[in-house]
C-alpha positions in Angstrom: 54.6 26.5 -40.1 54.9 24.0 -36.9 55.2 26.8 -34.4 51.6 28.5 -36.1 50.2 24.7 -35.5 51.2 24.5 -32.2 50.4 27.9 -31.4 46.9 27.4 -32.8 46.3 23.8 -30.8 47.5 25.9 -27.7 44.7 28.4 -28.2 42.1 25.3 -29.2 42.9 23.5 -25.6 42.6 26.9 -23.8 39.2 28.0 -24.9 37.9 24.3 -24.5 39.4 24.3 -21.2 37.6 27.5 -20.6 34.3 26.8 -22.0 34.0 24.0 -20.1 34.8 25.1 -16.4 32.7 28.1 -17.1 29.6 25.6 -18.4 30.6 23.0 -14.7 28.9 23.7 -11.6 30.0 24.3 -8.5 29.3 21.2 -5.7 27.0 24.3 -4.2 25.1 24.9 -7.8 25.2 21.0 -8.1 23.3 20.8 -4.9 20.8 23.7 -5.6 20.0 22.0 -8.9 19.4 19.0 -7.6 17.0 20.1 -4.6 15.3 22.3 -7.8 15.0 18.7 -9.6 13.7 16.9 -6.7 11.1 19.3 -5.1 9.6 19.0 -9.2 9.3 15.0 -8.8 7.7 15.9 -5.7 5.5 18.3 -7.0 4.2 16.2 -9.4 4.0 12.9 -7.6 1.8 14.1 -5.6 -0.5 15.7 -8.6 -0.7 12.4 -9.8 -4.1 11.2 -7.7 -5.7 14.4 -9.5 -5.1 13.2 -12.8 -7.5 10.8 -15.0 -6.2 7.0 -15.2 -5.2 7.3 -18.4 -2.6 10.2 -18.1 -2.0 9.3 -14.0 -0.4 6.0 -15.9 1.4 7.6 -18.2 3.0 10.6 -16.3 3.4 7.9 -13.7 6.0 5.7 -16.0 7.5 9.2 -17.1 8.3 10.2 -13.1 9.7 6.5 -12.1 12.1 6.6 -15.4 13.1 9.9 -14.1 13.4 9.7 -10.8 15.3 6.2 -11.0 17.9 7.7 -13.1 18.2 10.9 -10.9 18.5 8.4 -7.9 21.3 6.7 -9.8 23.3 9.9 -10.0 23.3 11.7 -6.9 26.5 11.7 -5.2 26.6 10.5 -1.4 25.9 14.5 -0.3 22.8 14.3 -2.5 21.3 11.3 -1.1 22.0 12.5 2.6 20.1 16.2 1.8 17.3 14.1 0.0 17.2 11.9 3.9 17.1 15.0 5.5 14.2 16.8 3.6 11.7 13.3 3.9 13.0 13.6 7.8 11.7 16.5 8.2 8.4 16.2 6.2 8.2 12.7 8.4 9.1 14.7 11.9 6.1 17.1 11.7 3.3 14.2 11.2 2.0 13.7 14.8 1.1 10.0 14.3 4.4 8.5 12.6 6.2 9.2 15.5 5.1 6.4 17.4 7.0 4.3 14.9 10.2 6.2 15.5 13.5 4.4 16.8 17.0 5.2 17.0 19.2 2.2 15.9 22.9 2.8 15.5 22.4 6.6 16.0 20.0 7.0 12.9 16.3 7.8 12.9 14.6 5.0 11.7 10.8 4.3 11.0 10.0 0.4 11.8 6.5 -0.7 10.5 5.3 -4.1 12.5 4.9 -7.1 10.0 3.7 -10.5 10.7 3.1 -13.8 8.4 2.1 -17.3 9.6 5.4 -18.5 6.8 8.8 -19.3 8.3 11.5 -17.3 8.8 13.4 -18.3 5.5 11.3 -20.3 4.3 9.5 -20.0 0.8 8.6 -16.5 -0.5 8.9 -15.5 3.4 12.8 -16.2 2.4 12.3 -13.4 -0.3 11.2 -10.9 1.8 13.6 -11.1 4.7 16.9 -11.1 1.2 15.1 -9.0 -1.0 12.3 -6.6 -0.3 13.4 -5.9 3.2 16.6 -4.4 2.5 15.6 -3.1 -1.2 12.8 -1.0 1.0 15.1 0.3 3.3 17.8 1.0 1.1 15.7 3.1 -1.6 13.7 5.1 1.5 17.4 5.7 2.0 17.3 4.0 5.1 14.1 5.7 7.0 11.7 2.9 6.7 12.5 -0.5 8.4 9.8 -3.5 8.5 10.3 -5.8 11.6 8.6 -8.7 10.8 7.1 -11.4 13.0 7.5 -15.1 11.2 6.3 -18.5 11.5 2.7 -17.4 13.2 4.0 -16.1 16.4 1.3 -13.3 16.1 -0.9 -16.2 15.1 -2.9 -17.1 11.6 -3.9 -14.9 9.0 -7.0 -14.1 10.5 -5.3 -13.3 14.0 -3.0 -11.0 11.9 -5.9 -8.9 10.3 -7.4 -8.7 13.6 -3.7 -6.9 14.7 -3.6 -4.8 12.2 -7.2 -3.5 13.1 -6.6 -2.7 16.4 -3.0 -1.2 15.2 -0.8 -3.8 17.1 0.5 -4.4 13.6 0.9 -2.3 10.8 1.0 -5.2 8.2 1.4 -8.7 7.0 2.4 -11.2 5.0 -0.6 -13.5 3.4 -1.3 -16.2 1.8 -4.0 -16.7 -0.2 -6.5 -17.4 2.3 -5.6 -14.2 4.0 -5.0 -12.2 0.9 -9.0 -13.2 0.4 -10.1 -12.4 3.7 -8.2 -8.6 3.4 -10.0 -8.5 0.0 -12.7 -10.2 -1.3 -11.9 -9.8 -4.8 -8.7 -11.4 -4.6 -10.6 -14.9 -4.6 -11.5 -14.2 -8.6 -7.7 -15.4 -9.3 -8.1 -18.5 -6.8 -10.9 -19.7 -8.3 -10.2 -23.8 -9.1 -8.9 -24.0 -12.2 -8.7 -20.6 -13.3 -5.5 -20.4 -14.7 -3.8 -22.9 -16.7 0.3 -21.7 -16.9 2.1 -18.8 -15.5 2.3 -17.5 -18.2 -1.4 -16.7 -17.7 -0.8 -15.5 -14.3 1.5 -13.0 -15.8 -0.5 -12.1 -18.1 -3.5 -11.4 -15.9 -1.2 -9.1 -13.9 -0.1 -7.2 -16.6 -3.4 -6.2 -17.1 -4.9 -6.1 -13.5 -2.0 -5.0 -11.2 -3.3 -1.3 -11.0 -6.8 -2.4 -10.4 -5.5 -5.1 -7.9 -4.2 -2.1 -6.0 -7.7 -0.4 -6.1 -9.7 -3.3 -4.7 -7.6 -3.6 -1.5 -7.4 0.3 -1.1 -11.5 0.0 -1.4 -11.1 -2.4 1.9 -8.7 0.0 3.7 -5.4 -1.9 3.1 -2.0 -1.1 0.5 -0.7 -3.7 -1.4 2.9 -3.5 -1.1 4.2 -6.7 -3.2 1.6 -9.1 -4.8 4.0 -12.3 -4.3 2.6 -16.1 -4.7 2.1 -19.2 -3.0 2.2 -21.2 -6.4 0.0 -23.6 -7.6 -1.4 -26.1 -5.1 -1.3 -29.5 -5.0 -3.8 -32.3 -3.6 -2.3 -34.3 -1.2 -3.7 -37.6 0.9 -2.4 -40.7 2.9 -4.6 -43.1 1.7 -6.0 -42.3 -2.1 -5.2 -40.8 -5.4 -7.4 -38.2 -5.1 -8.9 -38.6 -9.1 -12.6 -39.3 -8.7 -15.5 -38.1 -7.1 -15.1 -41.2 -4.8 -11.8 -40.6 -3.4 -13.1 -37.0 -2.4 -16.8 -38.4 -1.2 -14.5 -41.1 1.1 -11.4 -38.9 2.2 -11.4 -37.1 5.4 -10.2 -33.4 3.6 -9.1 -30.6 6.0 -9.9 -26.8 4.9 -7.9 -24.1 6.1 -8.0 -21.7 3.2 -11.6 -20.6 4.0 -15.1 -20.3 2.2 -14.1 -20.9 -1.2 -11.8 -24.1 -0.7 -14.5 -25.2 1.2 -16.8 -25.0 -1.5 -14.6 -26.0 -3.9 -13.8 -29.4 -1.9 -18.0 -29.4 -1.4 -18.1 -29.4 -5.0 -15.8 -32.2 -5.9 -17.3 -34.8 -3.4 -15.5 -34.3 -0.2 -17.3 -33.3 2.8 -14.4 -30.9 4.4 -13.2 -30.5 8.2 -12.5 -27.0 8.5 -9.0 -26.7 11.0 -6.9 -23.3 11.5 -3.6 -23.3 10.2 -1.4 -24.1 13.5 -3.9 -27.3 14.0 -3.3 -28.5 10.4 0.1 -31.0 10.7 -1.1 -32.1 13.8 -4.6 -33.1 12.5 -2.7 -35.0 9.5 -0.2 -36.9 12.0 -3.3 -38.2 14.3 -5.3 -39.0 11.4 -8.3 -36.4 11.8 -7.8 -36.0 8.5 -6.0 -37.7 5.8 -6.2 -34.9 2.9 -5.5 -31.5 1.8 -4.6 -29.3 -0.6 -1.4 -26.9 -0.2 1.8 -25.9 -2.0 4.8 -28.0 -1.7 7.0 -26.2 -0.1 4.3 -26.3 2.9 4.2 -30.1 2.6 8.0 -30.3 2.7 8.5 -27.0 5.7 6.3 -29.3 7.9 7.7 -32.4 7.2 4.0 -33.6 5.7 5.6 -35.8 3.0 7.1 -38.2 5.9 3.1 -39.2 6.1 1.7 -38.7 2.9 1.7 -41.5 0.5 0.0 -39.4 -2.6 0.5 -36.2 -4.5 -1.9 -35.2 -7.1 0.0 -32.1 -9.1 -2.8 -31.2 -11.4 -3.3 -27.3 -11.2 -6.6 -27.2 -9.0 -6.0 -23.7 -7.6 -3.5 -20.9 -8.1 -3.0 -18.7 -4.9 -1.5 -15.6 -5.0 0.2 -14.1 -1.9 1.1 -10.8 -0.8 2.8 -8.1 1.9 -0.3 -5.8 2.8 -0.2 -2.8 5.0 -3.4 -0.7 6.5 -4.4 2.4 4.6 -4.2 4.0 8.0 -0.1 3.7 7.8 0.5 4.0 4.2 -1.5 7.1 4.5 1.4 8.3 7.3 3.9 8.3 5.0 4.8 11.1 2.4 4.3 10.8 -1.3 7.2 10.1 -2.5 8.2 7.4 -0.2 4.8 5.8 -0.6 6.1 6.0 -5.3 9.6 5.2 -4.3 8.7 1.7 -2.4 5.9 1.3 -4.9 8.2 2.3 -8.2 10.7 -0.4 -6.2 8.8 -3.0 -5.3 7.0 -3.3 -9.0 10.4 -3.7 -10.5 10.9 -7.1 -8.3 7.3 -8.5 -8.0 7.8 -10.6 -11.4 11.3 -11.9 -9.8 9.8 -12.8 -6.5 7.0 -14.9 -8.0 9.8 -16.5 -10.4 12.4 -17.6 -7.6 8.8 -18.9 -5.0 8.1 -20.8 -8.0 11.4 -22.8 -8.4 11.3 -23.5 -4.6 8.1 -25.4 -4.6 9.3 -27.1 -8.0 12.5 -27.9 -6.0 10.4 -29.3 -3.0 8.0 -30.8 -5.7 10.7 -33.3 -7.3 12.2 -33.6 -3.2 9.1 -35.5 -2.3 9.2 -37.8 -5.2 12.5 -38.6 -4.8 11.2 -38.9 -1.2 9.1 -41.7 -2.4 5.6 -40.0 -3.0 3.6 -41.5 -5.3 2.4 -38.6 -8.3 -1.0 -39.0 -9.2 -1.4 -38.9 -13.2 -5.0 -38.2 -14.4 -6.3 -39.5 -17.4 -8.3 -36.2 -19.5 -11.5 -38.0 -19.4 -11.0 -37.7 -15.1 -9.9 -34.2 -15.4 -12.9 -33.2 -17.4 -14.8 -34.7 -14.8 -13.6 -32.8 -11.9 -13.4 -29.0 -13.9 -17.4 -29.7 -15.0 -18.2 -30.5 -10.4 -15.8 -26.8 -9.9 -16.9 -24.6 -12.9 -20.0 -23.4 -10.8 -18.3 -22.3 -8.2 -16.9 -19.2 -10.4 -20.2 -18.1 -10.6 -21.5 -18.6 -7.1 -19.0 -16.7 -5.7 -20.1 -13.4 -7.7 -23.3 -14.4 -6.6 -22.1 -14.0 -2.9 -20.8 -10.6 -3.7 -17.1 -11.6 -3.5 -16.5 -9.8 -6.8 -18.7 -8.6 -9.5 -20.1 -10.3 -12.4 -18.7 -8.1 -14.3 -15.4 -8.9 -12.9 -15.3 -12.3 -13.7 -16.5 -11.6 -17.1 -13.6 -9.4 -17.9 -10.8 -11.9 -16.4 -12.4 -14.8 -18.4 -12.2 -12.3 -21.6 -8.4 -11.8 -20.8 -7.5 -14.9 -20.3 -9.6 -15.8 -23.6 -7.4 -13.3 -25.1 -4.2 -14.3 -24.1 -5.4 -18.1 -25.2 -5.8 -16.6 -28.7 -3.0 -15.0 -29.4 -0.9 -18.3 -28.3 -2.5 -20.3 -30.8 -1.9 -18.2 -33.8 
């Protein structure tokens, strides 16, 4: 009875054994399949422009599950043959090539980046750690950005003007500069727009497509929609809570037509300085007030001669890495959803960790001795009911539509309703 057992296991093991390295592939059949699999992803990432919004989204969230998990699984050999094929798409487009470098005996593509922020300083910190070597590592190391820092190719207007005349592909903006590359951008800097992050969050859950859209409309891609926080008031000589202290402060602007308005609107009659000029205007005394995040009050060593802070949540400012239409455009399709599927997966993260660096430098300059401003509700009534007009002005001016603004005031309505129930 225990030899027909044994004899019958024996059998079992060999057909399993059997059925299974007839069912395996070969490393040659592995490879064929997965060059099958990935000229599909291709296929249809690049149908995706032809489809209606509804079922681009949709089919869009199908492909980036799939493709991360086929990412995930390809074997070193795999990954190499997937190199090769975007090489060779990328070698046969006339006007890449100019981007083309060698560094330790690889073809690489470097795309010229500049920001006004400091090498590792602030969310400028987050691209050099995170989205720098996330790009090149999921474009499988093709696609390089070599970024300028700390305004050596000038301010955000000087950088626009570079990436017109193709000195630069790129940059990194703050808000003013996300504004000037697109208008519509100035909807969610608007003073007093937002109230939390949570908001802000929310806004983007809703918006980030259309986001997209407006800066495509002005011939740029948004790469990564960052932040520079909410920004603070800051002055050497008064509290900055009345319609006084505004009328008799000297107020710098750098952050362009709308913070000039804005300042306009609450009493101030505003000196408008470039970035580069702004410390040094402070330190001679030019001015004596401004508004800013705190992480650029504490990179420039500002709260050694500031004496107030005022942390109510005047304006939210968004930031962002931007490159021309003109260079995304170079680029195949499916490096253009990799770096996009990529980058969306981080955004939320970015805008988490710039957020506790300017809380950091926030409790830094208290400790510092800076006095915080409180305002009492009746005071911050007072100042929303001067700014409130200004939303509507600016869709007068053709910054964004009516329209527009109607829609993010209903989704921010929205999102207010649901937190109360």
């Amino acid at each position: 009875m225990k030899r027909k057992i044994m004899w019958f296991l024996c059998i079992a093991l060999f057909v399993t054994f059997f059925a299974g390295s007839t069912s395996a592939l070969t490393p040659q059949e592995a490879r064929v399949a997965e060059r099958i699999e990935r000229t599909d992803f291709f296929k249809r990432i690049e149908c995706l422009d032809k489809l209606p919004e509804k079922e681009r989204e949709a089919e869009k969230a199908e492909l980036v599950k799939k493709m991360t998990n086929f990412r995930r699984s390809l074997p070193p050999e795999g990954i190499e043959a997937e190199r090769l094929d975007i090489l060779k798409k990328m070698e046969n487009v006339k006007e890449v090539q100019k981007f083309k470098q060698t560094i330790k005996g690889k073809t690489v593509y470097v795309v010229k980046m500049a920001t006004l922020a400091p090498d590792g300083v602030g969310w400028a910190s987050l691209i050099r750690d995170i989205v720098n070597p996330g790009i090149f590592r999921e474009t499988d190391g093709l696609l390089m950005l070599d970024w300028y820092y700390g305004a050596t190719m000038g301010d955000d207007q000087d950088i626009l003007s570079k990436m017109r005349n193709g000195q630069l592909q790129g940059g990194g903006f703050s808000g003013q500069g996300m504004a000037m590359a697109c208008p519509e951008i100035a909807l969610l800097e608007l003073p007093f727009m937002f109230e939390s992050y949570d908001e802000v969050e929310y806004v983007y859950s809703k918006l980030r497509p259309r986001i997209n859209q407006w800066f495509e409309k002005h011939g740029y891609h948004l790469v990564v929609l960052a932040e520079q926080d909410f920004d603070q008031i800051y002055s050497t000589k008064r509290e900055m809570r009345t319609f006084d202290d505004f009328k008799n402060s000297r107020v710098l602007t750098w952050y362009g037509p709308l913070e000039e308005r804005t300042l306009k609107a609450a009493g101030a009659s505003p000196l408008p300085i470039r970035v580069p000029e702004v410390a040094a205007s402070i330190r001679t005394g030019v001015c004596d007030a401004f508004i800013s995040p705190s992480i650029w009050a504490v990179g420039t060593q500002m709260y050694t001669v500031m004496k107030y802070i005022n942390p109510i949540n005047i304006r939210y400012s968004p930031a962002g890495g931007v490159i021309t239409m003109k260079t995304w455009n170079l680029l195949p399709k499916e490096f253009q959803f990799i770096i996009d599927n990529y980058v969306m997966s981080i955004e939320k993260d970015i805008r988490k960790k710039a957020r506790a660096s300017n809380e950091k430098c926030l409790k830094a300059m208290y400790k510092y001795g800076m006095k915080e401003v409180k305002m009492t509700q009746a005071e911050i009534d007072a100042l929303k009911k001067r700014l409130m007009p200004v939303w509507d002005e600016f869709a007068e001016k053709g910054y964004y539509s009516k329209a527009e603004l109607a829609e993010l005031k209903s989704i921010l309505t929205e999102y207010r309703s649901k937190k109360k129930k």
